[in-house]
N, C-alpha and C positions, 0 to 999 in steps of 0.2 A: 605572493611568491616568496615574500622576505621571511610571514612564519615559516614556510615548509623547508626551508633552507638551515634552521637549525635547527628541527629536529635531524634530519639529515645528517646535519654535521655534529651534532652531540652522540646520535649512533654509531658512526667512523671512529669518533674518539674512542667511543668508549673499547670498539674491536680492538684498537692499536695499543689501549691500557691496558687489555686482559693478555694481549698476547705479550708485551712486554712485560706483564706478573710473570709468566709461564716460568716453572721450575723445573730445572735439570734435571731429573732426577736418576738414578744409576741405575735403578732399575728396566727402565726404557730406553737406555744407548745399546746399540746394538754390540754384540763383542771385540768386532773390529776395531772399537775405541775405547772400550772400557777401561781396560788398566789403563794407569796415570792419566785418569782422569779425575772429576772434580765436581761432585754434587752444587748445588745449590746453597743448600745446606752447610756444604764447608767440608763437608766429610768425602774421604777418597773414596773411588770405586774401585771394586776388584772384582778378576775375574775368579767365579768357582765351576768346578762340575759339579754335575748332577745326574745322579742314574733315572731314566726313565721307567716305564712302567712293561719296557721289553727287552729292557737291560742295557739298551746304548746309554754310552755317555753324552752329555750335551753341555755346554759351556753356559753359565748363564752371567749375567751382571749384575754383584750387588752393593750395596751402600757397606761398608766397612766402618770400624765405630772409630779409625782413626779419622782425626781432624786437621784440617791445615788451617792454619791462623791465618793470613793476607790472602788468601785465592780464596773463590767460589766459582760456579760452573765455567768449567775450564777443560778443554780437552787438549792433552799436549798431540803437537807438531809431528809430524812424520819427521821435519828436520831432527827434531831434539831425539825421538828413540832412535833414530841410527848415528845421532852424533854421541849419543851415553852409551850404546849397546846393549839396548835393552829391546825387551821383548814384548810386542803388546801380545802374546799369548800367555803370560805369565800367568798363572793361579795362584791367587793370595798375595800376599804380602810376606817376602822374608828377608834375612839380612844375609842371608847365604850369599849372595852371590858377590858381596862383598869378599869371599876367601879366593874367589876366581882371579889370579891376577890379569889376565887379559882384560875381565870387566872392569875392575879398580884404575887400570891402565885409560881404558878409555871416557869413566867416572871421571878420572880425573883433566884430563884435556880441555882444554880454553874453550874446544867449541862447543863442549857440554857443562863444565864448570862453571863457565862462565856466560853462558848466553840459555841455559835451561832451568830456570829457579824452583820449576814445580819439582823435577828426576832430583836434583839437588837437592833440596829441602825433605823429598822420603828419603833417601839414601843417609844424610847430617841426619836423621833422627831414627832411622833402624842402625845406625854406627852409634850413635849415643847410647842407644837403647843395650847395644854390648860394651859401654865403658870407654869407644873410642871415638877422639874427638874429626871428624871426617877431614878437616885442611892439615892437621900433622899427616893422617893417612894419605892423603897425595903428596903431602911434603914428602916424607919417607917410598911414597912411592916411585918419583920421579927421581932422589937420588939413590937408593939400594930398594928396587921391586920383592925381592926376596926376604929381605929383614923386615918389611910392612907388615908381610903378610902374618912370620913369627909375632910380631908385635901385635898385630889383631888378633891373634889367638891367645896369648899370653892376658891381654888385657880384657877377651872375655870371659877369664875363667877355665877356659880346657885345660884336662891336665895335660901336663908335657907328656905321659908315658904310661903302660898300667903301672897299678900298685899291686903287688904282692899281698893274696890273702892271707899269708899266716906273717904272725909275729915274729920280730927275733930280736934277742940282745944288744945283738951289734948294730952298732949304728952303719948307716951304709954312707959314702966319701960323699959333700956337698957336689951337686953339679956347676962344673965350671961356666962362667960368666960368658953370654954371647958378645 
């Protein structure tokens, strides 16, 4: 009875070591969890469309080539996207909604600042990724919302206003200091 008891038990093991291998992979989360989520791999998921072959669109979930350094498969909380304001039906990854002050507003608040590291950590680095450092931006946002937002923009490059296609001699008056 004693041999047939480990083959037995070296079979069990070995189901509970393959299922503990098993890899996240983004492309098998359903969409409902996709965005701010978290490969295996390291690398985020996102959510994209896709046209079918009768022309509906359909959401699908895929591996994105950004990476998070400390997380792997990871699905964030329903706490954290309604305490950041985020949407798990987003497509793609962008830093747009960084310009939303409402969003910035709630980016920044203790119960997502501070208790959401994964919304956090993509947010700190599509704000990097435009020049701005994200804790000055909820600095600045919490005491003047409206000067943040100029300072996000200013510091990624947009111009202030069009430019004027044709040349001309005159110089035109510096813009005054905000």
């Amino acid at each position: 009875m004693a041999s047939l008891k480990f083959p037995i038990v070296l079979f069990i093991s070995s189901l509970l070591l393959h299922s503990s291998l098993a890899e996240m992979i983004c492309e098998d989360l359903p969409k409902d969890v996709c965005a701010f989520s978290i490969a295996s791999s390291g690398k985020r998921c996102v959510l994209e469309t896709a046209v079918k072959k009768d022309g509906d669109v359909e959401y699908q979930c895929r591996t994105s080539e950004v990476v998070v350094e400390r997380m792997a498969e990871y699905i964030e909380t329903d706490e954290c996207v309604a305490a950041c304001g985020v949407d798990r039906n987003s497509v793609g990854i962008s830093s747009d909604s960084l310009l939303d002050q409402q969003f910035t507003a709630k980016l920044c608040t203790p119960a997502c600042y501070q208790k959401c590291p994964n919304i956090v950590d993509l947010y700190f680095n599509l704000a990097a990724g435009e020049g701005v450092f994200l804790p000055d931006l909820c600095n600045a946002q919490r005491s003047n919302p409206r000067r943040s937002m100029v300072e996000l923009l200013l510091s990624s490059g947009a111009a202030p206003g069009p430019v004027s296609s044709q040349a001309t001699a005159v110089e035109a008056p510096a813009p005054s200091p905000m």
